[in-house]
C-alpha positions in Angstrom: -17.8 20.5 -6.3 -16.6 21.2 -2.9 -18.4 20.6 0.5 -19.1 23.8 3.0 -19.0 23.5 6.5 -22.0 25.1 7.9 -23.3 26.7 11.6 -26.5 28.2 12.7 -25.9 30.9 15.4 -29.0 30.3 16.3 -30.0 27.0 17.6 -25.7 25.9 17.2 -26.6 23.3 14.8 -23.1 22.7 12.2 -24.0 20.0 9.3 -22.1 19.8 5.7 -23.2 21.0 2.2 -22.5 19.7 -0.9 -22.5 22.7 -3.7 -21.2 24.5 -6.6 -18.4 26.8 -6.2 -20.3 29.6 -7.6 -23.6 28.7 -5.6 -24.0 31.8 -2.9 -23.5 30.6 0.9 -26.7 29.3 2.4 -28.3 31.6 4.9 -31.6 29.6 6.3 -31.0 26.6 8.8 -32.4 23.7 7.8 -33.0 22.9 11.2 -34.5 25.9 13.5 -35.6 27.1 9.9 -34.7 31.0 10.8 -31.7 32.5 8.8 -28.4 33.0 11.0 -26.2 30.1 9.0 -22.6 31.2 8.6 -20.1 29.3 6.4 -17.1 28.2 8.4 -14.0 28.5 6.8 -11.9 24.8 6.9 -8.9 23.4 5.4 -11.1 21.3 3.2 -10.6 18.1 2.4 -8.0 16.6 -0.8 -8.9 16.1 -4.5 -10.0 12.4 -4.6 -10.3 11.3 -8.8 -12.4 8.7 -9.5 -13.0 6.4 -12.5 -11.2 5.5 -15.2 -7.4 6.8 -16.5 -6.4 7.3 -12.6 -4.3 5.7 -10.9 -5.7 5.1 -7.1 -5.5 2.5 -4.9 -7.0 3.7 -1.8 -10.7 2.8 -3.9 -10.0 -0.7 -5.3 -13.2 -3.0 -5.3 -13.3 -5.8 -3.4 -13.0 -8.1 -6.2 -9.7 -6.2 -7.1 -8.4 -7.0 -3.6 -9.3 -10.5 -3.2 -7.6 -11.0 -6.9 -4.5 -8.9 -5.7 -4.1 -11.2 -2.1 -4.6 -14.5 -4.4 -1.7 -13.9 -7.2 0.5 -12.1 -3.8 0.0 -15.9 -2.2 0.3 -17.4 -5.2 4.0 -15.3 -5.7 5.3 -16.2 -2.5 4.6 -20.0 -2.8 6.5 -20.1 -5.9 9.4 -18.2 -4.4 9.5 -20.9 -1.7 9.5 -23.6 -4.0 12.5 -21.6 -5.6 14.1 -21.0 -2.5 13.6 -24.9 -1.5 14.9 -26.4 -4.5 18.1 -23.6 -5.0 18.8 -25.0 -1.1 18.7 -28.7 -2.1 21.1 -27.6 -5.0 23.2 -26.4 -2.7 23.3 -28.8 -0.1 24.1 -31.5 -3.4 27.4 -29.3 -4.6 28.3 -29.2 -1.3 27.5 -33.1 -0.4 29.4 -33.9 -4.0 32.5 -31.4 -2.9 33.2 -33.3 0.6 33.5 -36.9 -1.0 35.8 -35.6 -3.8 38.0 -34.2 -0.9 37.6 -37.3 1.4 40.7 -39.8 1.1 42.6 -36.9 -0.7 45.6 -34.9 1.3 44.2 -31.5 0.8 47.1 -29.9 2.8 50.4 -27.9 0.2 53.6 -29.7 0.0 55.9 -27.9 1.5 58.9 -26.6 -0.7 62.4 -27.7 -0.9 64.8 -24.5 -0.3 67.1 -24.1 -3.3 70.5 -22.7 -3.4 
């Protein structure tokens, strides 16, 4: 059901109703109590589904949030711990590449000309 947006020409007093689509338009202010309302004519506001089989996440419960925030905290310290240990691996191949090379003449021999 959508919400009309209401002024008295009377007294100038604008408020909000809440009714049926095939309800007729109000005419009595609820206010001054003398009948000059006029519906106003508004953009309206968007479809917003609630309950279950939609998907929305601009309504989550608090509970859902705090659980969301806990396994997003819990993610990123296990992809540190990743990133920490794939570093040390790194830093090991490297460490285990330099002393295979030390001692050793890494530079190409240079080749004889033939003919």
């Amino acid at each position: 059901m959508p919400t009309y947006d209401y002024i008295c020409e009377k007294c100038r007093y604008e408020f909000e109703q809440f009714q049926s689509i095939t309800s007729k338009p109000l005419h009595k202010c609820p206010k001054c109590k003398k009948a000059g309302l006029k519906r106003l004519i508004g953009s309206g506001s968007g479809v917003i589904f609630k309950g279950p089989g939609f998907y929305q996440t601009d309504y989550r419960s608090e509970s859902y949030k705090k659980a969301e925030k806990s396994e997003k905290s819990t993610a990123d310290s296990s992809a540190t711990k990743k990133e920490t240990a794939a570093e040390s691996k790194d830093k090991k191949s490297a460490d285990k590449t330099e002393a295979d090379t030390k001692g050793k003449n890494t530079q190409y021999p240079l080749r004889e000309k033939s003919g």
